[in-house]
C-alpha positions as a Markdown table, in Angstrom:
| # | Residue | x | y | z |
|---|---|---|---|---|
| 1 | Unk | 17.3 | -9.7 | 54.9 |
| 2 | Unk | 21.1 | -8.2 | 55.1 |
| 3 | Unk | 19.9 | -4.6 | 56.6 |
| 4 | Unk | 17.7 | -6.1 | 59.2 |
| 5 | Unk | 20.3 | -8.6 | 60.8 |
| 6 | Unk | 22.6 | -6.1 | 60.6 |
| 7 | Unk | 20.4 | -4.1 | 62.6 |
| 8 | Unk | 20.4 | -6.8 | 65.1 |
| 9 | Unk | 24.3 | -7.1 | 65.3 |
| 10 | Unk | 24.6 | -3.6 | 65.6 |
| 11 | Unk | 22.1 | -2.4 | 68.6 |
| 12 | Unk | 22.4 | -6.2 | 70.4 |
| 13 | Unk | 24.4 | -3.8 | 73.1 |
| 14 | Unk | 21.7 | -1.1 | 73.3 |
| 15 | Unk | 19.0 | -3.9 | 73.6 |
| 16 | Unk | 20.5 | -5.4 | 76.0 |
| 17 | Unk | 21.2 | -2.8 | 77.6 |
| 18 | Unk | 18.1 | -1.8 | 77.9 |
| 19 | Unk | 16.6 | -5.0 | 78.3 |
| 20 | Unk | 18.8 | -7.2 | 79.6 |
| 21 | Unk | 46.6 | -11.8 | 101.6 |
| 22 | Unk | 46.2 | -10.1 | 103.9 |
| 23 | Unk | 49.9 | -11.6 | 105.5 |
| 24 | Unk | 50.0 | -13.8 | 108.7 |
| 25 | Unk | 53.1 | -13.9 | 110.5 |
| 26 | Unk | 53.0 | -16.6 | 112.4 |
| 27 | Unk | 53.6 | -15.7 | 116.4 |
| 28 | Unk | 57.2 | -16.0 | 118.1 |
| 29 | Unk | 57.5 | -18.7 | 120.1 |
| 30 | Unk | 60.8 | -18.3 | 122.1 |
| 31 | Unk | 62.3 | -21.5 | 122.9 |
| 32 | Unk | 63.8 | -22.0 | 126.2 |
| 33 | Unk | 67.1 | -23.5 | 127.4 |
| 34 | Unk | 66.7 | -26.2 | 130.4 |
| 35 | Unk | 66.7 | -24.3 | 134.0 |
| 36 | Unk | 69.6 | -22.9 | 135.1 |
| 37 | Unk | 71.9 | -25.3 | 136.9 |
| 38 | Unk | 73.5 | -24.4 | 140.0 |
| 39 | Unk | 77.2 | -25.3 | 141.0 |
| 40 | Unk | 78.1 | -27.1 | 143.8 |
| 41 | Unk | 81.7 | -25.9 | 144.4 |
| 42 | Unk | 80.4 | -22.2 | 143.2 |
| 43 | Unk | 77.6 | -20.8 | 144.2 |
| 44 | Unk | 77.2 | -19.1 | 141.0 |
| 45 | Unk | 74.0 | -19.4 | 139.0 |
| 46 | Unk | 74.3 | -19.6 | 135.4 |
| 47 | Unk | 71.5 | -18.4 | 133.3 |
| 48 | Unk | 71.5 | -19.8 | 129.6 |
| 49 | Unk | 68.6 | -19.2 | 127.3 |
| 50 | Unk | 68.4 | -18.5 | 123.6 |
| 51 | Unk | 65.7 | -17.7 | 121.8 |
| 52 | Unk | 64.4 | -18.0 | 118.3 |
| 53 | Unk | 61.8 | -16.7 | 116.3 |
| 54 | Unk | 59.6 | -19.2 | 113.9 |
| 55 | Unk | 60.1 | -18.1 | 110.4 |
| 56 | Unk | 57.5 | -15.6 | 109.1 |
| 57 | Unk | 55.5 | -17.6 | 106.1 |
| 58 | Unk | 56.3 | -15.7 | 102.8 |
| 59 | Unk | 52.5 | -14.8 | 102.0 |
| 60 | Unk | 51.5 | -13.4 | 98.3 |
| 61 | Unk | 48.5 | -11.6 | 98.6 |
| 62 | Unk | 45.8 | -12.0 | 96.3 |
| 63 | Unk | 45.4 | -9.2 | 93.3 |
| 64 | Unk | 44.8 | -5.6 | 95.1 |
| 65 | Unk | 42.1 | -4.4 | 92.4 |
| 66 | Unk | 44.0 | -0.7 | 93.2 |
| 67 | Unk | 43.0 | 2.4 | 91.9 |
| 68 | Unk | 43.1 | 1.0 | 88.3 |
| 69 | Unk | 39.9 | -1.4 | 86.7 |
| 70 | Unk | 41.5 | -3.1 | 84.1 |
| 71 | Unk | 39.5 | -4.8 | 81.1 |
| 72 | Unk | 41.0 | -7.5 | 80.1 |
| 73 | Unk | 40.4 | -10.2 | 77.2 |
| 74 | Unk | 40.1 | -13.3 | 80.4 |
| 75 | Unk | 37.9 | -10.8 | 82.8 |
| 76 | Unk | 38.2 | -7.7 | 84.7 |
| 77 | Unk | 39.8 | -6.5 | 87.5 |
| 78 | Unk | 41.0 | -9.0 | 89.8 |
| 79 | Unk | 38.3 | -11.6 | 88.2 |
| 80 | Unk | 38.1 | -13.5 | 85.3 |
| 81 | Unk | 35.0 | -14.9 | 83.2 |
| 82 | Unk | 33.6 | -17.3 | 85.7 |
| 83 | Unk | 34.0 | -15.1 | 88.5 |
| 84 | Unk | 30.4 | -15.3 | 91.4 |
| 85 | Unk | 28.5 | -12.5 | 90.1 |
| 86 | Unk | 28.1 | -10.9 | 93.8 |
| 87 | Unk | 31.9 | -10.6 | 94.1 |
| 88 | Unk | 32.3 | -9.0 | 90.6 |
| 89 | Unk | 29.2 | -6.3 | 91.7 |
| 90 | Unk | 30.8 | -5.8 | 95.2 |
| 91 | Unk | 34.5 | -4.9 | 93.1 |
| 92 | Unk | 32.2 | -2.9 | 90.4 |
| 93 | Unk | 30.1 | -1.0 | 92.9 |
| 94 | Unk | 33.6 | -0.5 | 94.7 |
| 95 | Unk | 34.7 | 1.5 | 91.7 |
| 96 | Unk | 31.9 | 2.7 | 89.5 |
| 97 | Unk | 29.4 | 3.3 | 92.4 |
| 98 | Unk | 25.5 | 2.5 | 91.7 |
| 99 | Unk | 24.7 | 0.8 | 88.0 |
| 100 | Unk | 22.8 | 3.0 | 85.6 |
| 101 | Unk | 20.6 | 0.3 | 84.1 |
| 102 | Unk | 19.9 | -3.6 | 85.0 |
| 103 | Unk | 17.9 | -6.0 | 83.1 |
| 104 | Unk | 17.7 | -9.9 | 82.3 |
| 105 | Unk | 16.2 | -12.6 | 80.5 |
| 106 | Unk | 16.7 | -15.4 | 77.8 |
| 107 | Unk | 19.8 | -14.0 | 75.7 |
| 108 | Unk | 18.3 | -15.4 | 72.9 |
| 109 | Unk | 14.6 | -16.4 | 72.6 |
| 110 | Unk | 14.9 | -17.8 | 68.8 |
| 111 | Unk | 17.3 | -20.7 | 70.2 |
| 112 | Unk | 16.4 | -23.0 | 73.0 |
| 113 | Unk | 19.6 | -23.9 | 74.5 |
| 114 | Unk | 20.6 | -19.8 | 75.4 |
| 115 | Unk | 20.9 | -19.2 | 79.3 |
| 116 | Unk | 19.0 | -16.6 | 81.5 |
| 117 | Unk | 21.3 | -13.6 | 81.6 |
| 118 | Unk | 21.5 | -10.0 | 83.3 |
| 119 | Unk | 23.1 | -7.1 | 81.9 |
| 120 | Unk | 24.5 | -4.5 | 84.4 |
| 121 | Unk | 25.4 | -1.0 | 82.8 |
| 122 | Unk | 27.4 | 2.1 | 83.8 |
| 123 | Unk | 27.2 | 4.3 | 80.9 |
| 124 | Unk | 28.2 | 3.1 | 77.5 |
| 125 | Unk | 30.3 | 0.1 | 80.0 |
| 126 | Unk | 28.2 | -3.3 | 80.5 |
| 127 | Unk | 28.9 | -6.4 | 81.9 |
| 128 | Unk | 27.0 | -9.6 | 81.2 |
| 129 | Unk | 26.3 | -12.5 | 84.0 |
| 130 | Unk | 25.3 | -15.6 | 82.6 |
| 131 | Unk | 23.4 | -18.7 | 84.3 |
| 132 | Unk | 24.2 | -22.3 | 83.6 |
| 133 | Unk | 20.5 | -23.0 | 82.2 |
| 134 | Unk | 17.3 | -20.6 | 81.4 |
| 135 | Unk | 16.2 | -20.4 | 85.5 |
| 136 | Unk | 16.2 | -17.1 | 86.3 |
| 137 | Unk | 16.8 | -17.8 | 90.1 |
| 138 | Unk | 20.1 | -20.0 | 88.7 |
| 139 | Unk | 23.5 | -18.6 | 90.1 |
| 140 | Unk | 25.1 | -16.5 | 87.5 |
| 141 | Unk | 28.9 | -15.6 | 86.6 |
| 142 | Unk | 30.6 | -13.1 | 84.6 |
| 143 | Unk | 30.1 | -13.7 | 81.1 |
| 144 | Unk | 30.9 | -10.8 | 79.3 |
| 145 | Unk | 32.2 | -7.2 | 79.3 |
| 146 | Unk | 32.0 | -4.5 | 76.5 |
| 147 | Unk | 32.6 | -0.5 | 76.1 |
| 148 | Unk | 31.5 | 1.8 | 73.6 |
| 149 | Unk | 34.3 | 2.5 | 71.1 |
| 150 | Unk | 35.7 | 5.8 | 70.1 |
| 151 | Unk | 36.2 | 7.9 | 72.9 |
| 152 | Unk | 38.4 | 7.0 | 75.9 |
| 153 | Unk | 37.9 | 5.4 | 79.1 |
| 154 | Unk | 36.9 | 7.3 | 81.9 |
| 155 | Unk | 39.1 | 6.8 | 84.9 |
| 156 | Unk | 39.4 | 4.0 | 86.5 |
| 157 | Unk | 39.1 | 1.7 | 83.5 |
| 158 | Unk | 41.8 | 1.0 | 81.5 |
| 159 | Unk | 42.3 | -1.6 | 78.9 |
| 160 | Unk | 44.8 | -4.2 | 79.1 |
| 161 | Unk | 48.3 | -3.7 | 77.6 |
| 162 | Unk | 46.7 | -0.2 | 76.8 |
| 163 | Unk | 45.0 | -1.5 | 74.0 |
| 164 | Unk | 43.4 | 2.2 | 72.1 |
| 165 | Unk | 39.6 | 2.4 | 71.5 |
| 166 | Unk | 40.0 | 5.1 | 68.8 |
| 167 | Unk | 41.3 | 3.1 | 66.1 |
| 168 | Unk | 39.3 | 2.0 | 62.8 |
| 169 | Unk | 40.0 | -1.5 | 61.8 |
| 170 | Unk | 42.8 | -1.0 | 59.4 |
| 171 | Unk | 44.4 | 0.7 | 61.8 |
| 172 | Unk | 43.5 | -2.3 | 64.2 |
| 173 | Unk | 45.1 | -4.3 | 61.5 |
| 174 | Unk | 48.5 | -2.6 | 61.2 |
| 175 | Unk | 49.3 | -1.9 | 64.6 |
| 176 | Unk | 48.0 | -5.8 | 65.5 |
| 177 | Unk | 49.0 | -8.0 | 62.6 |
| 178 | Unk | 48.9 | -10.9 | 64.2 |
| 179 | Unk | 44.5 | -9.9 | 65.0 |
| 180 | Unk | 42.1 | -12.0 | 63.2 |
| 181 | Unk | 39.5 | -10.9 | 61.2 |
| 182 | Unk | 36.1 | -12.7 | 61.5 |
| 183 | Unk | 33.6 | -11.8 | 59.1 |
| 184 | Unk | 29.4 | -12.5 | 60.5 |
| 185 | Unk | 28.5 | -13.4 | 56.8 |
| 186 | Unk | 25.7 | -10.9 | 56.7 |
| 187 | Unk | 26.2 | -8.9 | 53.7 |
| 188 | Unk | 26.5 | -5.8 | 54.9 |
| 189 | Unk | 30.4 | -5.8 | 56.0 |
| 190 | Unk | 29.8 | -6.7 | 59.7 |
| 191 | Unk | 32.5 | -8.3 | 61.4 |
| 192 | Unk | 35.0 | -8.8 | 64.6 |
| 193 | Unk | 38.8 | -8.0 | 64.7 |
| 194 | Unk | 40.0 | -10.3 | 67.5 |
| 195 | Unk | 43.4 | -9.0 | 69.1 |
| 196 | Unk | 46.2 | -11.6 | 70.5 |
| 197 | Unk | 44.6 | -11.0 | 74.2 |
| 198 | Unk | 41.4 | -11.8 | 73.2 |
| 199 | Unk | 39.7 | -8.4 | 73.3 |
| 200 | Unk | 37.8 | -8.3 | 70.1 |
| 201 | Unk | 36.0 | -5.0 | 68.2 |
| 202 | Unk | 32.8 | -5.2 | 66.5 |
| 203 | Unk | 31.6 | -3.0 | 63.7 |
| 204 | Unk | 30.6 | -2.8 | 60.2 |
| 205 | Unk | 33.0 | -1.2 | 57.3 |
| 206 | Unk | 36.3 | 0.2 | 58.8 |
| 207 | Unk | 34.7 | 2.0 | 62.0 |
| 208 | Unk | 34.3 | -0.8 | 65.3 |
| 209 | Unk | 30.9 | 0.1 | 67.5 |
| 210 | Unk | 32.4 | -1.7 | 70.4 |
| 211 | Unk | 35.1 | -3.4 | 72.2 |
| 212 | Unk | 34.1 | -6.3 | 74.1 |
| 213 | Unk | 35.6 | -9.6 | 75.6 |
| 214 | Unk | 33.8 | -13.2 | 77.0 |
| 215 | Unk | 30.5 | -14.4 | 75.6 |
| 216 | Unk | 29.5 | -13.5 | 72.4 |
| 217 | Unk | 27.0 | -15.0 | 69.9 |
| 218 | Unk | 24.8 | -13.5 | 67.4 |
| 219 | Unk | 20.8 | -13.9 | 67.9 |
| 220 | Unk | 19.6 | -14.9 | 64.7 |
């Protein structure tokens, strides 16, 4: 029935929610003239030694996650969707402190082939690890991300290229005409608006429950 998988798009997050360089500089290594020579017809000694310095290595360090965690539409932060879940929970628990919820299982039990999964909450903010099969003692990677929409981010999350969480989906429309709209089919108006960067709203009508990014697939 229409009003009962649109009850399952909908509260998916809730249930799942619930359920689910440093630089080197490389050392200086003075280089030595010969010893110095002495002169037979003056006894003179004549010291002559240069040294030079090895060129320092131009070293980029690696993305400084900074003050700033940035949701983006390929991860978060410095990683992106494929990232070792134990270095995303070390940067996560860096910023956010201590999750508020934790829970995992099959993401789907009505279709064989879905993967175990854990979903990790602070608040109305989630993130999804996913394993490669349905083992829950298989290694998992970030899958998923996903915020509540209609209020702002609390600091230190900020959405990439500033992208507003406030906005209904004709408004999504105008300011992002080159979005796509993706209806689910379900009768009832549900859909996705997906922006240029990826980052994609979910909602029903003109007024978008979430924003999200990564995995997504409807359990039906």
């Amino acid at each position: 029935m229409p009003g009962r998988r649109s009850l399952s798009l909908l509260f998916a997050p809730v249930l799942a929610l619930g359920l689910t360089a440093c630089a080197t500089t490389s050392p200086v290594t003075p280089a030595t003239s010969p010893a110095p020579t002495v002169s037979a017809s003056k006894p003179m000694v004549t010291p002559s030694t240069s040294a030079s310095a090895t060129p320092t290595p131009t070293v980029t360090p690696s993305e400084d996650p900074g003050a700033d965690l940035e949701l983006r539409g390929d991860g978060l932060g410095a990683y992106s969707f494929g990232a070792k879940q134990a270095d995303v929970t070390q940067l996560l628990e860096d910023q956010l402190g201590d999750a508020d919820e934790s829970s995992q299982g099959i993401a789907c039990e009505l279709d064989d082939s879905s993967p175990w999964t854990q979903t990790v909450s602070w608040g109305s903010f989630w993130v999804e690890y996913q394993a490669k099969d349905q083992s829950k003692k298989s290694p998992r990677t970030l899958a998923a991300w996903g915020v509540a929409a209609g209020t702002p981010l609390p600091a230190p999350m900020v959405m990439q290229d500033a992208v507003p969480l406030t906005l209904t989906f004709s408004q999504l429309k105008a300011k992002y005409p080159k979005g796509k709209t993706e209806d689910f089919g379900l009768g009832d108006g549900s859909k996705r608006f997906i922006l240029p960067n990826k980052i994609f709203f979910v909602g029903s009508g003109n007024k978008p429950v979430r924003a999200q990014a990564g995995a997504f697939s409807l359990c039906e």
